[in-house]
C-alpha positions as CSV (number, residue, x, y, z in Angstrom):
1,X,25.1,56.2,-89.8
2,X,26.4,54.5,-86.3
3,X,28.4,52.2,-85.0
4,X,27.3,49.9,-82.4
5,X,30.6,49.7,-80.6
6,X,31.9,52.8,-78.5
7,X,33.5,54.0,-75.4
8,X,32.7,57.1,-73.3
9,X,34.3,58.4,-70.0
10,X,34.3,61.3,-67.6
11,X,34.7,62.2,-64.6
12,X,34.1,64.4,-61.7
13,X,34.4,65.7,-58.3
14,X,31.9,64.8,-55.9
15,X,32.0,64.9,-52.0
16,X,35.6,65.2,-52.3
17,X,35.7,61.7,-54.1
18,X,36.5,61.2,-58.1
19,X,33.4,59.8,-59.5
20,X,34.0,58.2,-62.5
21,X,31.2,57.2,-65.7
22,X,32.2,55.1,-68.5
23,X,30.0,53.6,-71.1
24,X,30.6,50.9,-73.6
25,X,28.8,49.1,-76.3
26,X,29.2,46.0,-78.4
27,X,26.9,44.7,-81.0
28,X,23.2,43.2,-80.7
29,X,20.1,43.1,-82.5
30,X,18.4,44.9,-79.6
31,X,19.2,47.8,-77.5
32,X,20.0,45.6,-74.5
33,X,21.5,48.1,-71.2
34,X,22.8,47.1,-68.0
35,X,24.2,49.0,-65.6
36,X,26.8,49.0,-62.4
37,X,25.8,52.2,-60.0
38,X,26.7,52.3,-56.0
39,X,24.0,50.3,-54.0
40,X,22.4,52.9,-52.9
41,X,21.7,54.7,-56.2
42,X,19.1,52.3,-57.5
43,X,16.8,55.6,-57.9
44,X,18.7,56.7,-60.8
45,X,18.0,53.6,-62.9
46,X,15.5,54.9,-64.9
47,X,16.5,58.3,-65.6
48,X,20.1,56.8,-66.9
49,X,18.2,54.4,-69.2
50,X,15.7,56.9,-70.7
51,X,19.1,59.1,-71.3
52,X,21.4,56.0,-72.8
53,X,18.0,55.5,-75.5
54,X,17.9,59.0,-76.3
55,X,20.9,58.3,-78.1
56,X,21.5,54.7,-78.8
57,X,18.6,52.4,-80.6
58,X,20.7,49.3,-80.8
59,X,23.7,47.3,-79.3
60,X,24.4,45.6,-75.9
61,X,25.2,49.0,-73.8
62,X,26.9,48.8,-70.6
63,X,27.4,51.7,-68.1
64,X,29.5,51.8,-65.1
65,X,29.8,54.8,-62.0
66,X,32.1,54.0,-59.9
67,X,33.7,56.3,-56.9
68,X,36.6,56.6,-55.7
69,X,38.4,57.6,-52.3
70,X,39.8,61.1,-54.0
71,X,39.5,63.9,-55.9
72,X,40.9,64.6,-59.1
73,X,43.2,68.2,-58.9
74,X,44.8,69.8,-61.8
75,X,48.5,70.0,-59.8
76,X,50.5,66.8,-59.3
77,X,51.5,68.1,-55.8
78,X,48.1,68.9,-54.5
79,X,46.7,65.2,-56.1
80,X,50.1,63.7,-53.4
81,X,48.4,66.2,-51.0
82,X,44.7,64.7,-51.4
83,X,46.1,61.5,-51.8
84,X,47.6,61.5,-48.1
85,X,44.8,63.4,-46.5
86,X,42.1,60.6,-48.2
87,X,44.3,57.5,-46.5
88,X,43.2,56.9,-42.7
89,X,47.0,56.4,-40.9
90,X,45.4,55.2,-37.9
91,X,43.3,52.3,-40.0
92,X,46.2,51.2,-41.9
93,X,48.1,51.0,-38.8
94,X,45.4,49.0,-37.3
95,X,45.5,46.7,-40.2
96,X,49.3,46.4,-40.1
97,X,48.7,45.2,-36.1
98,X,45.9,42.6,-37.4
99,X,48.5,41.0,-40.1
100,X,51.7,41.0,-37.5
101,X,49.2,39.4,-35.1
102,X,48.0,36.7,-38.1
103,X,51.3,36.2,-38.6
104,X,53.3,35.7,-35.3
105,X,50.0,33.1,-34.9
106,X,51.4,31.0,-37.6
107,X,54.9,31.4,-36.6
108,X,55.5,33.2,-40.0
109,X,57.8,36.2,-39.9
110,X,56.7,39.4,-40.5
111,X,58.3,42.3,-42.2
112,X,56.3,45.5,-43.2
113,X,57.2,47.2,-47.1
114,X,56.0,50.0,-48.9
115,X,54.7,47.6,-51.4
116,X,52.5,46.1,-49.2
117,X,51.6,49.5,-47.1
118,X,50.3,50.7,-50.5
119,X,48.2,47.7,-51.0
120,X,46.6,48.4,-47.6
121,X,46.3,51.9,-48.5
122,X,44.8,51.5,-51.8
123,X,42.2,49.1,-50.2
124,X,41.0,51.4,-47.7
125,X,40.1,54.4,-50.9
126,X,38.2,51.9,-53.0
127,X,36.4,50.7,-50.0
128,X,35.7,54.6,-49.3
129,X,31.2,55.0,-48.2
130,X,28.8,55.9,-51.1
131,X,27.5,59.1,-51.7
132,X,24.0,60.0,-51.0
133,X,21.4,60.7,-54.1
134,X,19.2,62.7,-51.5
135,X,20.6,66.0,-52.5
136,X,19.5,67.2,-55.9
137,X,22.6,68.8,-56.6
138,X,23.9,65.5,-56.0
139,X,22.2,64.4,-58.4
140,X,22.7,66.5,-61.1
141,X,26.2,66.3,-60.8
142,X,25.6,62.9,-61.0
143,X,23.5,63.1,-64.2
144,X,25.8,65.6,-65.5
145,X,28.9,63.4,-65.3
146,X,27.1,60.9,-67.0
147,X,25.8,62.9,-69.5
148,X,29.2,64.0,-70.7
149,X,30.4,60.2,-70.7
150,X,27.2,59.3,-72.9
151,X,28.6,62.4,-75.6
152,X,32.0,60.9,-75.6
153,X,30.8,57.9,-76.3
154,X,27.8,58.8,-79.1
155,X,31.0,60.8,-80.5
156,X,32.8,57.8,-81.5
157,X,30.0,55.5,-82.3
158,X,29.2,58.4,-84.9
159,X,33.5,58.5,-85.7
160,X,32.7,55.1,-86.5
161,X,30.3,54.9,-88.4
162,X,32.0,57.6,-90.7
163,X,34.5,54.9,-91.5
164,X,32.2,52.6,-92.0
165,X,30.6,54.4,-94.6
166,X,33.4,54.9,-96.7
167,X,33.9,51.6,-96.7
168,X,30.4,51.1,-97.6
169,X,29.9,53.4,-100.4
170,X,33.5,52.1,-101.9
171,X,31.7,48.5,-101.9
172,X,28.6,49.5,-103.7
173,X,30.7,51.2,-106.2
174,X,32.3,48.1,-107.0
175,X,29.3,45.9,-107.0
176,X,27.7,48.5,-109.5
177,X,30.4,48.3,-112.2
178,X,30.2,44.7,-111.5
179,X,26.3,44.7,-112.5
180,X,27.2,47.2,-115.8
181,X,29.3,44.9,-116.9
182,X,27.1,42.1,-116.5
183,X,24.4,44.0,-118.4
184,X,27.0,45.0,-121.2
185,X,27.8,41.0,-122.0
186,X,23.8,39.6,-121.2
187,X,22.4,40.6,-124.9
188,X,26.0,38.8,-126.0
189,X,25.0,35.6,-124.5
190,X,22.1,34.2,-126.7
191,X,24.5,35.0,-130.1
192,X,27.2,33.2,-128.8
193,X,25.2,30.0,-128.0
194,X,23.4,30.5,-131.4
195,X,26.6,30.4,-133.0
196,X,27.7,28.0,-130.6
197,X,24.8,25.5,-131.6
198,X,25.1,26.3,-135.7
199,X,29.0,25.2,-134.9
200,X,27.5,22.0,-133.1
201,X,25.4,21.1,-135.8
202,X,27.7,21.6,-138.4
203,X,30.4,19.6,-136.9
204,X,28.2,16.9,-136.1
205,X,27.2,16.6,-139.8
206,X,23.8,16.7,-139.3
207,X,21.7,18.4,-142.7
208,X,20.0,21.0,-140.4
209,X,19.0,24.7,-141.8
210,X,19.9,27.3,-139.7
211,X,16.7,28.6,-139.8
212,X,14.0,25.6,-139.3
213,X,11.8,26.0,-136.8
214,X,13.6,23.7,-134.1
215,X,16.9,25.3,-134.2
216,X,14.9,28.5,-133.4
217,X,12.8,27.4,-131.3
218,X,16.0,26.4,-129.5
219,X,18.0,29.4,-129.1
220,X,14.5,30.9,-128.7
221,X,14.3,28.6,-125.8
222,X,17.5,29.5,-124.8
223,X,17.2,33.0,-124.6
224,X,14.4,33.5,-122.3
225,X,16.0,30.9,-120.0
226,X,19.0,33.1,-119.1
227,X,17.2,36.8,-119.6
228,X,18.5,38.6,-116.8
229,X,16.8,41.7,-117.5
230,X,14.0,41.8,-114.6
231,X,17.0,40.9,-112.7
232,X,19.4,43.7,-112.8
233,X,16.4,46.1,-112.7
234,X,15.8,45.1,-109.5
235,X,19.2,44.2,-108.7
236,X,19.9,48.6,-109.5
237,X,16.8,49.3,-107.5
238,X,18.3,47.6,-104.8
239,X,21.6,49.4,-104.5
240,X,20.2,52.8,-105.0
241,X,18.3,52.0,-102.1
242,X,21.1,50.6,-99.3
243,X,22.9,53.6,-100.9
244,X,20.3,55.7,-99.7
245,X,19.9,54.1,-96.6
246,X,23.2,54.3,-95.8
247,X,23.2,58.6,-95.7
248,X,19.7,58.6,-93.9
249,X,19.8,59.3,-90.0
250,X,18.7,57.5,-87.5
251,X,18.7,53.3,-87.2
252,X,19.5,51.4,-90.6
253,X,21.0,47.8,-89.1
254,X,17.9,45.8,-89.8
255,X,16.3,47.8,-93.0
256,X,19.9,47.6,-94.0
257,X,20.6,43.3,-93.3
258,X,16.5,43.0,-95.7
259,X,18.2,44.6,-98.6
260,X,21.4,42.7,-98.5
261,X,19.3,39.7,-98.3
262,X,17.5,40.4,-101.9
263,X,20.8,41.9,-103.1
264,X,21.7,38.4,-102.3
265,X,18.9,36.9,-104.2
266,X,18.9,38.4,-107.4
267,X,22.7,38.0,-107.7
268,X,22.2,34.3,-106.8
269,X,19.5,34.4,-109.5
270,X,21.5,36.0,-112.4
271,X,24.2,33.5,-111.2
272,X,21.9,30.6,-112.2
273,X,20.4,32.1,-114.9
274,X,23.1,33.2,-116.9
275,X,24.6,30.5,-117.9
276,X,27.7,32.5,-119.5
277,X,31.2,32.2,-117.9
278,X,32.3,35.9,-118.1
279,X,29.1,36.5,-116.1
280,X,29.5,33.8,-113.6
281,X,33.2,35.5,-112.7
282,X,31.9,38.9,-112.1
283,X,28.9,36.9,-110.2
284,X,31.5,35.6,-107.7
285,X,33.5,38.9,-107.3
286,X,29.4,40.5,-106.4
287,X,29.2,37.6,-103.9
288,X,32.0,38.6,-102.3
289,X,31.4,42.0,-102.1
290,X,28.1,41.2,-100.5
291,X,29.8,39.1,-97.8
292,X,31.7,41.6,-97.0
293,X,29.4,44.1,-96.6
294,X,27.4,41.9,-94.0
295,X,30.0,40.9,-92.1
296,X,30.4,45.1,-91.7
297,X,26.5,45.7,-91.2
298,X,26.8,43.6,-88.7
299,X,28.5,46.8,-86.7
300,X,26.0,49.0,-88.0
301,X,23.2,50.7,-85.3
């Protein structure tokens, strides 16, 4: 079982720039992907979808590449190093003449500080030119660095859905001692309105055997009115099931969401049918166990 949210990133060197891949995902009914790739790299579109299906069927996925004007190094003095050699001195210098000019214009004064030298600076590296797709080895570093950000990020959809599984499984534990007991009292519940009804009729004073055919034909009456039996066999049936679902691979949200919905039913059912308070509590406490397990397979791929 998945999640439908994640996050993946990597990165890589490429052209001596730092390309960078992330991927993201919030819930949806569908598997709905947009994507954010340099201009020029429209040609990848459809090789980046096919691989973000492979492993996601549903959610709202979003993937960004973005570069940027250095390379990543593994030594804090030789990222300085790349840092300086990536900045153009002589266009920041340029710029810096542009804003003195601006300035003196509108008789505003004009002081230079590192603040805004790194501004200028920082600027100049995001606005470094995109990388061609022409070469294929391009392009599979490309595919390669996306790749990896689409493993990190099917790693913690998968992280998860672990979670939500436990969570899961603890529910349907709950909701299945719930329907025992339920079971346990339902063959208690005719006898208690028989004797309830005998009490009735004796306090009222009226000369009624217990055992003329309209007092039995009442709690007759009565008894197949709140039978729950069909009920909880289905109700069993159903749990077994969205407990099996639940350990099976692949998508589960909407199978899951049709079972919850008869869950639903046949504890709305045995709710009305009942007609025995001890029930109706344990009833409730199966309502909200169901709402809470929506409101969670909701997040569910």
């Amino acid at each position: 079982m998945k999640s439908m949210t994640g996050y993946g990133r990597a990165t890589a060197t490429l052209g001596g720039m730092t390309l960078t891949v992330q991927v993201s995902s919030v819930n949806r009914k569908v598997l709905d992907i947009s994507l954010s790739l340099p201009g020029d790299w429209d040609a990848l579109e459809p090789e980046v979808r096919e691989a973000i299906r492979s492993i996601a069927a549903r959610g709202k996925v979003h993937l960004r590449a973005e570069l940027s004007g250095r390379a990543l190094t593994g030594e804090a003095g030789a990222a300085a190093d790349d840092r300086a050699a990536a900045w153009d001195e002589t266009a920041i210098a340029a710029t810096l003449g542009q804003l003195r000019e601006l300035a003196h214009a509108q008789s505003i004064p004009f002081t230079p500080t590192a603040d805004l030298l790194w501004r200028i600076a920082s600027a100049q590296e995001q606005s470094a030119p995109a990388i061609s797709i022409e070469d294929p080895l391009t392009q599979d570093i490309i595919m390669a660095t996306i790749d990896d950000a689409l493993r990190a990020f099917a790693a913690m959809r998968a992280k998860e859905g672990e979670a939500l599984l436990v969570d899961f499984l603890g529910r349907l534990e709950q909701m299945q001692r719930l329907v025992e007991a339920i079971a346990r009292r339902a063959p208690e519940v005719p006898i208690a309105h028989r004797e309830q009804l005998l009490r009735r009729l004796a306090e009222s004073g009226l000369d009624l055997d217990p055992e003329e055919e309209r007092v039995l034909k009442e709690i007759a009456l009565f008894a197949d009115r709140c039978d729950i039996t069909e009920e909880l066999t289905r109700l069993r049936s159903h749990l077994e099931q969205f407990t099996a679902l639940l350990r099976s691979e692949g998508e589960i949200g909407r199978k899951a969401e049709f079972i919850l919905q008869e869950i639903g039913r046949e504890v709305n059912t045995i709710g009305a049918k009942a007609n025995d308070l001890e029930i109706a509590r344990q009833v409730i406490e199966l309502k909200n166990e169901l709402d809470r397990l929506r409101e969670q397979i909701a997040n569910v791929e």
